[in-house]
C-alpha positions in Angstrom: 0.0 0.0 0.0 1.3 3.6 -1.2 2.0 6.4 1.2 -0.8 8.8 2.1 0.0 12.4 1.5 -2.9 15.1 2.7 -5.2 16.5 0.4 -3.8 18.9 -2.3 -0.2 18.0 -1.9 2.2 19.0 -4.0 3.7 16.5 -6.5 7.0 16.4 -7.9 8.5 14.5 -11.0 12.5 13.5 -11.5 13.6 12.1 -15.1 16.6 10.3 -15.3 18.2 7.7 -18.2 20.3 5.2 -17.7 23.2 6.4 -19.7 26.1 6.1 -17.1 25.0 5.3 -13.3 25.9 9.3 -12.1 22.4 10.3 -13.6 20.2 7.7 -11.6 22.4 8.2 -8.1 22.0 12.6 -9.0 17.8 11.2 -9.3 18.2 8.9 -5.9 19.7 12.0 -4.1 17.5 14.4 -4.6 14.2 12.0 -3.9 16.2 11.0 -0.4 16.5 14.7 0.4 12.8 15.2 -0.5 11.4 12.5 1.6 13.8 13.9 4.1 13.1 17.5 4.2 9.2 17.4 2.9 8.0 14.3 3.2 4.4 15.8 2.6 5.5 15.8 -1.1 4.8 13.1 -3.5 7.7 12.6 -5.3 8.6 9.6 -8.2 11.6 9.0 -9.5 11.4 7.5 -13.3 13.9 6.0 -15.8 12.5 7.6 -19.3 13.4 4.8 -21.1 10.3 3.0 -20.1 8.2 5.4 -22.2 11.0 4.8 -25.5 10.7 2.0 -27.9 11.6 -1.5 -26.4 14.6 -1.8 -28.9 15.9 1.5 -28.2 15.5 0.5 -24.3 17.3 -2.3 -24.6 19.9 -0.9 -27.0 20.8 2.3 -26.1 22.2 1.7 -22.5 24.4 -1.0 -23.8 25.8 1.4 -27.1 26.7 4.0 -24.3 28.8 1.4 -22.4 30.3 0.0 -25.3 30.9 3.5 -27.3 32.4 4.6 -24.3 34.7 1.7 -23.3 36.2 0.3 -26.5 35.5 3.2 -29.3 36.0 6.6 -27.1 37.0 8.6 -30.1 33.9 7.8 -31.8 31.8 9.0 -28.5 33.8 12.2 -28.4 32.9 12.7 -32.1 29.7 12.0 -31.4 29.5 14.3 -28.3 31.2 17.3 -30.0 28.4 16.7 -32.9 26.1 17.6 -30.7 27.4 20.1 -29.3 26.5 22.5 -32.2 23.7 20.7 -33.7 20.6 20.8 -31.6 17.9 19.4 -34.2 20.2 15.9 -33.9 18.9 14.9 -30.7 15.4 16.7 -31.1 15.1 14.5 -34.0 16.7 11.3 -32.6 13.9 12.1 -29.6 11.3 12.3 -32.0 12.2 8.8 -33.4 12.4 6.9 -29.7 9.6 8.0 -27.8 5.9 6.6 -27.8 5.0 10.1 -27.5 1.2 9.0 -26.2 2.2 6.8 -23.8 4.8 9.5 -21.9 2.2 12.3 -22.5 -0.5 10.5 -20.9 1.8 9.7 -18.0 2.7 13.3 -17.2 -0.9 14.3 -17.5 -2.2 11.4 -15.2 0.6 12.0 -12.7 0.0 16.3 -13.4 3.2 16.8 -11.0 3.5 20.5 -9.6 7.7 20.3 -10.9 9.5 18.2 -13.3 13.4 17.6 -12.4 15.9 16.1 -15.2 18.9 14.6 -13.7 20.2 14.0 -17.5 19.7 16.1 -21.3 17.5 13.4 -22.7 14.1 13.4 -20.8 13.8 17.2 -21.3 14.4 16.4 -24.7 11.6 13.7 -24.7 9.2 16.2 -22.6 10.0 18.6 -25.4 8.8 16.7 -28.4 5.8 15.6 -26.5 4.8 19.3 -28.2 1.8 19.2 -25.2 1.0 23.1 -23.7 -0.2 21.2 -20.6 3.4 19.5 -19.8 5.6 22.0 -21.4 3.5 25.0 -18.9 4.7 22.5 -15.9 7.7 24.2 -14.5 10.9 22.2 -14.7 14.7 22.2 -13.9 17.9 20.9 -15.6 19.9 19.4 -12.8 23.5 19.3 -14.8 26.0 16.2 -13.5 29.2 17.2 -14.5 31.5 20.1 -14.1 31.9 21.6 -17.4 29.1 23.3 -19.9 27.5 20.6 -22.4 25.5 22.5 -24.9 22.2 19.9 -25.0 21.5 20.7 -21.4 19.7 23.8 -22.5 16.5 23.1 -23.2 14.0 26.3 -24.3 11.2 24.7 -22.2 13.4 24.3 -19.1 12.8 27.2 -16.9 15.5 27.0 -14.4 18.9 24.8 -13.8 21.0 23.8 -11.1 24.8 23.7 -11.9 28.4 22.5 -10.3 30.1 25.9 -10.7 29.7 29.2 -12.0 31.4 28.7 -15.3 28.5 26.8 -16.5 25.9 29.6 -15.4 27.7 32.1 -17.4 27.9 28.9 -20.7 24.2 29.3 -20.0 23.8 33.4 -20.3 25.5 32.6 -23.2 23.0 30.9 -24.6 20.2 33.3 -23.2 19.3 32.1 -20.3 18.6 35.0 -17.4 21.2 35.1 -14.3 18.2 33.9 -11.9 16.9 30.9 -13.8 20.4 29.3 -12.9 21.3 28.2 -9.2 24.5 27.9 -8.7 24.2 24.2 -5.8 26.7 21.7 -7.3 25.9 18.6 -7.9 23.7 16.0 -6.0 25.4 13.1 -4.4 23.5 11.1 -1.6 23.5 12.6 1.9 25.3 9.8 3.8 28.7 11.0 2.0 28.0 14.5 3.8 28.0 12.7 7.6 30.6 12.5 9.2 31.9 8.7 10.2 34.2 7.3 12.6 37.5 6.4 11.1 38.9 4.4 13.9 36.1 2.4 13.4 35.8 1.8 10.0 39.6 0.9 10.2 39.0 -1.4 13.2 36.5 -3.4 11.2 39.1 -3.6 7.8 41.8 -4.5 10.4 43.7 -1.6 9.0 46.9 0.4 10.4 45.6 4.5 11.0 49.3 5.2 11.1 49.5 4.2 7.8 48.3 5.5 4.3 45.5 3.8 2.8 44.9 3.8 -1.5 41.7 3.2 -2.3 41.1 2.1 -6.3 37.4 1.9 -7.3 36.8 -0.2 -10.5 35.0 0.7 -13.2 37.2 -0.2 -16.2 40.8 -0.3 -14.9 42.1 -4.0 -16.0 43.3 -6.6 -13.8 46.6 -6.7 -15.1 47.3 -2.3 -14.5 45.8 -2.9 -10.8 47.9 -5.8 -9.9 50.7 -3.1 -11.3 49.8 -0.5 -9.6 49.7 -2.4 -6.0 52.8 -3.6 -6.7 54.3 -0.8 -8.1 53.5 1.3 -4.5 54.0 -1.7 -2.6 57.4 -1.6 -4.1 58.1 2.5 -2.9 55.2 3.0 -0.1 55.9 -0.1 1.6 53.9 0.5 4.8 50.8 1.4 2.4 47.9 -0.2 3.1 45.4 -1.0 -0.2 41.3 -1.1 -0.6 40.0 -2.4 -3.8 36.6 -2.3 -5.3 35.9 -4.5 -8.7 32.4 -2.8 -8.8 30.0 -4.8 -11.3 33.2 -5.5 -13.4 32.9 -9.4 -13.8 36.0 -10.2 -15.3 37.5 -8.0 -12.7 36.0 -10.3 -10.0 37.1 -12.9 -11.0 41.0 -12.4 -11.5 40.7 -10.6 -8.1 39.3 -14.1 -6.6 41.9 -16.1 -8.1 44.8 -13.5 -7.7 47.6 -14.0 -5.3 47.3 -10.0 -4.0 43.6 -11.6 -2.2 46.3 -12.7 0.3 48.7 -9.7 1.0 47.6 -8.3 4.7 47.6 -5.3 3.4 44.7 -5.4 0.8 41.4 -5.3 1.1 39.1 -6.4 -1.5 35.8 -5.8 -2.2 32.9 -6.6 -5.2 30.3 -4.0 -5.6 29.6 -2.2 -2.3 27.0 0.0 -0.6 29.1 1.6 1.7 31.4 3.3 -0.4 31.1 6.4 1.8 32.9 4.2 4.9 35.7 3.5 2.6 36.2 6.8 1.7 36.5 7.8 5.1 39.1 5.3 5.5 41.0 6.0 2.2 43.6 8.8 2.6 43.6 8.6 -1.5 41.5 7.1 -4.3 42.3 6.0 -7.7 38.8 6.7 -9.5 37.1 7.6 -12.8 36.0 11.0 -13.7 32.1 11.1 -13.2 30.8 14.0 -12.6 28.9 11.7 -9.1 32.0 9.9 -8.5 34.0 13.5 -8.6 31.8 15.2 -6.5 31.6 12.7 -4.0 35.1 12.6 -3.5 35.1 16.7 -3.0 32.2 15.9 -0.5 34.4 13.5 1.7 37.7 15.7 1.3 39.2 12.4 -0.7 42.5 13.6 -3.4 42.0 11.8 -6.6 44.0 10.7 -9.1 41.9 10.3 -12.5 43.3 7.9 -14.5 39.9 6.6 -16.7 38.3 9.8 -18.7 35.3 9.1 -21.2 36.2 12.0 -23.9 33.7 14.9 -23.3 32.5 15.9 -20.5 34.8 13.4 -18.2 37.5 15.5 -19.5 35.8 19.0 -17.8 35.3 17.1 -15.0 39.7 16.1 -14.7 40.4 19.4 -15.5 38.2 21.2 -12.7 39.5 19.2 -10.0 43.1 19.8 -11.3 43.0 23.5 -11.7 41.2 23.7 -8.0 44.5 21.2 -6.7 41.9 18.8 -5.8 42.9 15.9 -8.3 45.4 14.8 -10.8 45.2 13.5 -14.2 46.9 10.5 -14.8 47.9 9.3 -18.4 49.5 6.1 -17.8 49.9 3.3 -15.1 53.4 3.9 -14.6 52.1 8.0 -13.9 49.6 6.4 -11.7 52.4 4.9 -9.3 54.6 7.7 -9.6 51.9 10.0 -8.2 50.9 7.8 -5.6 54.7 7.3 -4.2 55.0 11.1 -4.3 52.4 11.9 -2.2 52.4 9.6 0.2 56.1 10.4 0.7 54.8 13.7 1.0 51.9 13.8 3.5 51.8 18.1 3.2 51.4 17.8 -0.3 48.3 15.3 0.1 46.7 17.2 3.2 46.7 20.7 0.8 44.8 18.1 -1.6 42.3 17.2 0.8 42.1 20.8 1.9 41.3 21.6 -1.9 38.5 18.8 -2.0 36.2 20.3 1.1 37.3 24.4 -0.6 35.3 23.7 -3.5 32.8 20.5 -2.1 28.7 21.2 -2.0 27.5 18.7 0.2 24.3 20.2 0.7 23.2 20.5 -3.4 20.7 18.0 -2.9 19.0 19.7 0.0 19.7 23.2 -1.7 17.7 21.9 -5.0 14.9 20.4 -3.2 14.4 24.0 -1.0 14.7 25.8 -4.4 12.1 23.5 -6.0 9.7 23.9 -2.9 10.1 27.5 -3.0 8.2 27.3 -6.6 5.6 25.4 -6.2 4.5 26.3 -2.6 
């Protein structure tokens, strides 16, 4: 049985694809702070590839993945298309949705605010072409940390960004100073409490006099990991290692069968649910560049060392953290271990990182959008 909300509550729609997990975790935050801070609002939280044609529903998630792991340069083409030519995606929008069946949905639902965690729903709420759902105010809630030009949308009335540069990408582009809030990006509130270390490092049997290196999977292979641990092992011998394979199978796998399983020093993990207690733990990570994963990090005042970039908007994302001296690219494996040696042989250099990470952090952009939204429709 649903919830009961009183009579003439407000309603509230979020819009996410599932083009990369950041999107659907950027959704899941800001319905947690919701039903946190104004639980007398309805609020659902929808993938918009249930209202797209099975074959593109199927498909599409998987082409992202794929593009994006084995043919990059082809997804950077791709992304820089679309960068200066809007009708692509207008018209690829037209093509995918069952325009009906999503129109019909908004208009039995009739939510008060319509929240997009990712370009494409917008899109899809666009070329609906109804007065009734375009007329429903809505927000653009932008996951990364540089300006992509198909996040604005002439029937968005108001966006939430990482960072200033994108608001003035967006006056640029027409849109007026107060339709953009400046909040950063969502991330889930347990990475904004504060844990107990000692704890955490009780129950992973760790050293706190040590340095820890966390390396979160994602698509690093076996083989550069296994380099990687030895390669600090072999400098940073007192450093202490936790790694996460994620969903990565394969990764799994040669973890399970790999002789590092039984170094005292490491920690290994599959796909967790507490990444925020690791993070607490970790003194440094080893992680993609997200625009979630990123801002998580800043969140927990965790240095990163970016050593997997998707061309695009990944690469805004490296080159933010760097020029704020909260992360550093890495091009190579062997860069990787260099980095890592240096800065755990110098632990000033690491704690003006971690200084960096909570200068620039917005812990509370979840709570700051959902105030914002309320503001609107109460």
């Amino acid at each position: 049985m649903g919830k009961k909300y009183p009579s003439g509550h407000k309603k509230v729609l979020i819009l996410h694809a599932p083009l990369g997990v950041g999107h659907g975790a950027a959704a899941k935050a800001i319905a947690e702070a919701f039903a946190l801070k104004y639980p007398e609002i309805e609020v659902k939280n929808i993938d918009v590839l249930d209202f797209v044609f099975d074959i593109f529903k199927q498909s599409l998630p998987w082409v992202y993945s794929q593009t994006t792991l084995k043919i990059p340069l082809v997804y950077k083409w791709i992304y820089n298309y679309c960068q200066t030519h809007y009708k692509f995606l207008n018209n690829i929008s037209g093509v995918i949705l069952r325009k009906s069946k999503f129109a019909k949905f908004i208009e039995d639902y009739n939510p008060n605010f319509i929240i997009s965690t990712n370009p494409l729903p917008m899109q899809l709420v666009s070329v609906t072409k109804g007065k009734e759902i375009i007329n429903i105010l809505s927000a653009n809630v932008c996951t990364d940390f540089g300006f992509y030009s198909m996040w604005h949308n002439k029937d968005v009335n108001y966006y939430f960004v990482a960072n200033t540069g994108i608001k003035n990408c967006l006056a640029g582009h027409g849109v007026d100073s107060d339709q953009v809030q400046v909040t950063g990006i969502p991330t889930s509130l347990k990475f904004s409490v504060i844990l107990d270390r000692k704890k955490i490092l009780g129950k992973l049997r760790f050293d706190e006099a040590k340095p820890i290196l966390l390396i979160v999977g994602g698509r690093i292979s076996y083989e550069n990991l296994l380099a990687i641990v030895n390669g600090v092992k072999g400098k940073t011998k007192d450093c202490q290692f936790i790694i996460v394979s994620g969903r990565d199978k394969v990764l799994q796998n040669k973890l399970k069968n790999s002789k590092i399983k039984n170094y005292p020093s490491v920690r290994i993990f599959d796909f967790v649910d507490n990444l925020d207690e690791l993070m607490t733990a970790a003194d440094l990570i080893i992680t993609k560049a997200g625009g979630l994963t990123v801002s998580e990090c800043l969140v927990k005042g965790l240095p990163m060392i970016i050593n997997d970039i998707i061309p695009g908007q990944e690469e805004d994302n490296v080159n933010y953290v760097a020029r704020h001296g909260a992360g550093i690219k890495s091009s190579s494996t062997e860069e990787t271990i260099e980095i890592v040696n240096k800065l755990f042989l110098h632990p000033e250099k690491l704690a003006a990182m971690k200084e960096n990470c909570r200068r620039i952090a917005r812990p509370d952009a979840a709570k700051d959008i959902v105030d914002f939204v309320v503001s609107k429709i109460k």
